[in-house]
C-alpha positions as CSV (number, residue, x, y, z in Angstrom):
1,X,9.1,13.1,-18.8
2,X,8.4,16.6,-19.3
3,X,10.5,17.9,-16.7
4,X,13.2,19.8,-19.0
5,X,16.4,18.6,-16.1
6,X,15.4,15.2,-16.2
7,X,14.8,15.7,-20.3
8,X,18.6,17.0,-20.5
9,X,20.4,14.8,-18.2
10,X,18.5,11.1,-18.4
11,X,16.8,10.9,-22.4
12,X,19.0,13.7,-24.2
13,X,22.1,11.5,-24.5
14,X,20.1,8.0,-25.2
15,X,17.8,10.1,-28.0
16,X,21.2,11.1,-29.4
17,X,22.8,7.8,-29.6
18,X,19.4,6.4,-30.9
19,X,19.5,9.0,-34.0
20,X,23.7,8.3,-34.1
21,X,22.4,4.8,-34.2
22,X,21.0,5.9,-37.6
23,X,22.4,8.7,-39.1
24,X,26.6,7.7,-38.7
25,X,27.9,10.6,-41.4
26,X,24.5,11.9,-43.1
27,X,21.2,10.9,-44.4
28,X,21.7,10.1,-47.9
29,X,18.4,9.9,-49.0
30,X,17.2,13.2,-47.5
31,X,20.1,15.4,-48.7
32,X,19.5,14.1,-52.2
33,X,15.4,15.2,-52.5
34,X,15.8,18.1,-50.1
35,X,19.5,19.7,-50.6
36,X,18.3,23.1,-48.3
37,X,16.5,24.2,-45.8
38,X,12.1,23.9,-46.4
39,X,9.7,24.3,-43.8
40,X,7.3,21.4,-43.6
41,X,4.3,20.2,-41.8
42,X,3.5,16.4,-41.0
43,X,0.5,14.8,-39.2
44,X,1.1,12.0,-36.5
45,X,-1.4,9.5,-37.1
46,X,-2.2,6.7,-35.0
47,X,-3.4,3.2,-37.1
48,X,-4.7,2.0,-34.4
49,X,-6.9,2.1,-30.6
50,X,-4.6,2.1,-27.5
51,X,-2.9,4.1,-24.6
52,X,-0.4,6.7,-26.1
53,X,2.7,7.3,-24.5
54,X,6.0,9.0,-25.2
55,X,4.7,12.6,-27.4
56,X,7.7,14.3,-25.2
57,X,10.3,11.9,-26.5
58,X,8.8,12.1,-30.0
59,X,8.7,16.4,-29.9
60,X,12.4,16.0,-28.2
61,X,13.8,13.9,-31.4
62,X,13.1,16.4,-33.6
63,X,14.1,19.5,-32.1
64,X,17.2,17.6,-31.5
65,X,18.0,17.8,-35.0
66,X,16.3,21.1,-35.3
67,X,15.6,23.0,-32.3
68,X,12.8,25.0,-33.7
69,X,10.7,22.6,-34.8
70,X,7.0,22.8,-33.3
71,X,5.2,19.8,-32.6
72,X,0.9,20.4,-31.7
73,X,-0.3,17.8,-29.9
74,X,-4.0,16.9,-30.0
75,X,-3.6,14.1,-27.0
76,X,-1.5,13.6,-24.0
77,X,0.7,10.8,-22.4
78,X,-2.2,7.9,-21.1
79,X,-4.8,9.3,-23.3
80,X,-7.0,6.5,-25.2
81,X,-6.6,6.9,-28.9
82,X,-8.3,5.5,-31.7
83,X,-7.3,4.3,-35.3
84,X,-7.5,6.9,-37.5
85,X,-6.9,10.0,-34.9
86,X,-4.9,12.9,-35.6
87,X,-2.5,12.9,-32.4
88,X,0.0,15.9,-33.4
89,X,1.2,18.4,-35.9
90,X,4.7,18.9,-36.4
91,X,6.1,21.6,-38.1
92,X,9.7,22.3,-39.2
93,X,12.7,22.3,-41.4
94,X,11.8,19.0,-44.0
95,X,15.0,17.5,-43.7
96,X,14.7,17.4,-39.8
97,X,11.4,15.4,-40.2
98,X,12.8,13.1,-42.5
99,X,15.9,12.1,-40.8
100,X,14.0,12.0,-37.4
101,X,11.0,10.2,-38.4
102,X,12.3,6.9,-38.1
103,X,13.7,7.3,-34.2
104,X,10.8,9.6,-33.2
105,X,8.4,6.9,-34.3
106,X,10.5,3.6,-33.0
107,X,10.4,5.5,-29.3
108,X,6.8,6.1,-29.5
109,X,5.2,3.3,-30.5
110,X,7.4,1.0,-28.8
111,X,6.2,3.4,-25.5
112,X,2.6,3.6,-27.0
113,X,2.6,-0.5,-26.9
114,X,4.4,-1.0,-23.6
115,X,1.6,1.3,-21.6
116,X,-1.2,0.3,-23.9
117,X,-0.2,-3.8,-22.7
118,X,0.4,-2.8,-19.2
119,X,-3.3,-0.8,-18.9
120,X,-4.9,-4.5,-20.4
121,X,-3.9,-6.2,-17.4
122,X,-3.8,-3.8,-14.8
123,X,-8.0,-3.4,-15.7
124,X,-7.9,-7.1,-15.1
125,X,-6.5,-6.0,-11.1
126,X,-9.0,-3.4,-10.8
127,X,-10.2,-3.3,-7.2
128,X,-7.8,-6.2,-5.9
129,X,-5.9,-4.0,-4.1
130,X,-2.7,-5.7,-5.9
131,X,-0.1,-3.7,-7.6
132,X,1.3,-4.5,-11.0
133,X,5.0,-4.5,-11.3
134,X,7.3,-4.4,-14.1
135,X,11.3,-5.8,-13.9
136,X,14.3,-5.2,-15.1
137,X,13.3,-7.0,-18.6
138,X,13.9,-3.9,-20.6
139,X,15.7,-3.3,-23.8
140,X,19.2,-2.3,-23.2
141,X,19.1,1.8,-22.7
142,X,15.9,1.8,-22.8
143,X,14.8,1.2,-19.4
144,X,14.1,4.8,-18.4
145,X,11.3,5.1,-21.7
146,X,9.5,1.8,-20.8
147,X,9.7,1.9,-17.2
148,X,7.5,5.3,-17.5
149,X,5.4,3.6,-20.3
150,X,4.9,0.8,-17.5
151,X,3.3,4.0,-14.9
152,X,1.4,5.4,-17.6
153,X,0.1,2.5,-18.4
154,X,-1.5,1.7,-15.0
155,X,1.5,-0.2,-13.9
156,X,4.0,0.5,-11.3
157,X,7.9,0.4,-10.9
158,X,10.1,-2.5,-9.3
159,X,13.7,-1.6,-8.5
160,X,14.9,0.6,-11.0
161,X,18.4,-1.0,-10.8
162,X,20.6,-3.1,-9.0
163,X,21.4,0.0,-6.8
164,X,17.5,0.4,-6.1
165,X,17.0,-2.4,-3.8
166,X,18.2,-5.9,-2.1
167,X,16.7,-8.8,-4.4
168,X,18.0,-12.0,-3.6
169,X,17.5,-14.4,-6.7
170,X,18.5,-18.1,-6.8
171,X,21.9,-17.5,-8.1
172,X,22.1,-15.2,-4.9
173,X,21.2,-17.3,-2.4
174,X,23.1,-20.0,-4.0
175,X,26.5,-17.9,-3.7
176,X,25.6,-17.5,-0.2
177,X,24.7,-20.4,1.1
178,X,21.4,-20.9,1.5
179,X,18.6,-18.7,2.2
180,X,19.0,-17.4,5.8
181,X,22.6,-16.7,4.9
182,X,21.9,-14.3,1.8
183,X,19.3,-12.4,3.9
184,X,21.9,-12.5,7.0
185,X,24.4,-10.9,4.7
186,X,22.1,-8.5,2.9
187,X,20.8,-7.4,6.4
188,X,24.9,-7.0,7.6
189,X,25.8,-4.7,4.2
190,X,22.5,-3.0,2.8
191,X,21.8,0.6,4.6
192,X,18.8,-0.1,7.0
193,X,16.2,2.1,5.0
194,X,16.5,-0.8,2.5
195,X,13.9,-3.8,2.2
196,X,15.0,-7.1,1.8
197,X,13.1,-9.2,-1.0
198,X,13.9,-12.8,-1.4
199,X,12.7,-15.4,-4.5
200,X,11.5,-18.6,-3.3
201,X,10.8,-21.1,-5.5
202,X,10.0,-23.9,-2.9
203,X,7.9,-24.6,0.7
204,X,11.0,-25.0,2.8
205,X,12.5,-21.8,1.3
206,X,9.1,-20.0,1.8
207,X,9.7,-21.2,5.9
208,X,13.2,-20.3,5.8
209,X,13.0,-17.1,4.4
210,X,9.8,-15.8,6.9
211,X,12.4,-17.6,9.7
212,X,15.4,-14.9,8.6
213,X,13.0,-12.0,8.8
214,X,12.7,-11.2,5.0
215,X,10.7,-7.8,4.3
216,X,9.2,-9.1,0.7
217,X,9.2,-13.2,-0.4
218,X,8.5,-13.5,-4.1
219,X,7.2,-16.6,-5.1
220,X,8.7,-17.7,-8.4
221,X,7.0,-19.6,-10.8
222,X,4.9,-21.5,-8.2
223,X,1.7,-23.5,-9.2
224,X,-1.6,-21.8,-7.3
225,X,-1.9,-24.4,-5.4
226,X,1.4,-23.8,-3.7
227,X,1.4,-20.3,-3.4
228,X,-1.5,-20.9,-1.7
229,X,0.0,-23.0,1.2
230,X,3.0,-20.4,0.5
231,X,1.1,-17.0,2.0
232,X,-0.4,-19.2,4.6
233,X,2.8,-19.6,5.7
234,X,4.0,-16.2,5.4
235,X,0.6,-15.4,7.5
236,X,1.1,-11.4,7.0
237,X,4.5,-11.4,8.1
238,X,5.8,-10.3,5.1
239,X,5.1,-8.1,2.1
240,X,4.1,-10.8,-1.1
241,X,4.9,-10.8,-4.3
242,X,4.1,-13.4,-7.2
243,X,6.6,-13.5,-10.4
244,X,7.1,-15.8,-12.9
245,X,6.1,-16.0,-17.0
246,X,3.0,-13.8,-15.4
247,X,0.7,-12.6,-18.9
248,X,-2.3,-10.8,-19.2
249,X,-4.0,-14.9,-20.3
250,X,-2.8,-16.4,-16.6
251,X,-3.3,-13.6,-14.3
252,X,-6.6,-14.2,-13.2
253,X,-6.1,-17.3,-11.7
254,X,-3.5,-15.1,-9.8
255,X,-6.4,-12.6,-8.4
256,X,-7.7,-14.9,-5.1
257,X,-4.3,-15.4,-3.4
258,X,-4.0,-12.4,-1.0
259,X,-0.8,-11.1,-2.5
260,X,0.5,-7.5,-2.3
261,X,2.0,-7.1,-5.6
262,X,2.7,-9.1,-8.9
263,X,5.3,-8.5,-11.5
264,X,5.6,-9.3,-15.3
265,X,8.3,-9.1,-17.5
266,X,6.3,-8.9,-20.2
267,X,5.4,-5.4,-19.7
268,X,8.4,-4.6,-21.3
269,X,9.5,-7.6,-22.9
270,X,6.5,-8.7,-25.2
271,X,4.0,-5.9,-25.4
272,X,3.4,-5.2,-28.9
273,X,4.3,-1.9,-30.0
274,X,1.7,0.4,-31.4
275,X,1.1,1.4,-34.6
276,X,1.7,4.8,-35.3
277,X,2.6,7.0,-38.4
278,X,3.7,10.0,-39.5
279,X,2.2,11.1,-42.7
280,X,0.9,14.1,-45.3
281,X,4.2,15.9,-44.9
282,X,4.2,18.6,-47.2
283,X,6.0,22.1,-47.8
284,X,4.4,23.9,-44.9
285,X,2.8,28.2,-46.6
């Protein structure tokens, strides 16, 4: 996130819309106490102990709004913090920190709380050997801020989007016929550097889909017991995943299975977001 191309191209336009999102014609309450240009000084304060994640996206709100604003950080993206640490000083024109305070903060702590959720469980993988994955649960336009909170974190990326890779879901194998038809298909129309992944939900389609020569077989919300039987069956001749309401209180039971990866969408979709404040701003000497 601190590479300034990726910065410009990818998060620029989403921060933008984000303070839009907020600020349509003017900040009301801002111009009112501070009607000119002050410089000021803030402290970024986290209220309480977790991963943080995101300090580029926060720095890159505010010099939006005011390129030279400085922001000092004390910490870095994946460091541990604790309640009551002083993370970052950020100093620049008042009225920027005001009107950016707000959208700096939501991307942060949401970030913060996605990485520090996603470093809880991936402790509880610690020497399997299996990877934690996120999905495409994400909040709309922000997939590219939690997807690298889910890295930060300890976690790793699935697909990235529906042009990263061949996943065929139930609906998908539905449309198609049944199972060896979709990965028939996707093996006829996908370039040949691309995997084909297929969710099975079921013994038989466990058999069929090892039969058709599927690269990964996710096993969808499959009782232990089953999956059990299920990579048995697959017997190492393809790549195993496990999906399916997957939560940092049922993965251990997930641990023993011999699987290669596991994915949660609640990475992204229920982590609790940090909480993180910017406060003491005064007029900066």
């Amino acid at each position: 996130m601190n590479d300034i191309i990726t910065m410009k191209l990818n998060a620029d336009p989403l921060i933008l819309s984000a303070l839009k999102e907020d600020i349509t014609s003017e900040d009301v309450t801002t111009n009112a106490v501070m009607p000119n240009a002050c410089p000021g000084e803030a402290d970024l304060i986290c209220k309480q102990d977790g991963i943080i994640c995101g300090l580029s996206i926060f720095a890159r709100v505010f010099e939006l709004l005011d390129e030279k604003t400085e922001v000092t950080f004390f910490v870095k993206d994946g460091d541990e913090v604790k309640a009551g640490e002083r993370m970052a000083k950020v100093r620049g024109d008042i009225r920027a920190l005001l009107s950016g305070e707000r959208t700096a903060l939501n991307y942060l702590q949401r970030m913060s709380g996605i990485a520090t959720y996603t470093h809880s469980i991936a402790e509880l993988l610690k020497g399997t050997g299996i990877r934690l994955l996120d999905t495409r649960k994400t909040s709309p336009n922000n997939r590219l801020f939690e997807k690298y909170a889910v890295r930060v974190g300890g976690g790793h990326n699935h697909r990235y989007n529906l042009t990263d890779g061949v996943l065929l879901k139930d609906n998908h194998i539905g449309a198609a016929g049944s199972v060896k038809k979709a990965v028939c298909m996707a093996k006829g129309y996908a370039p040949f550097v691309r995997k084909i992944e297929v969710e099975v939900e079921t013994l038989d389609m466990v058999k069929e889909a090892v039969e058709a020569g599927a690269d990964i077989i996710m096993l969808d919300n499959m009782e232990p017991d089953i999956m059990a039987q299920a990579v048995s069956i697959i017997s190492g001749r393809a790549e195993i995943e496990i999906s399916g309401n997957v939560t940092k209180e049922n993965i251990e039971r997930l641990k023993g299975l011999g699987v290669d990866y596991i994915s949660s969408g609640a990475l992204t979709h229920s982590a609790p977001i940090l909480d993180i404040s910017l406060k003491n701003l005064h007029v900066a000497t």
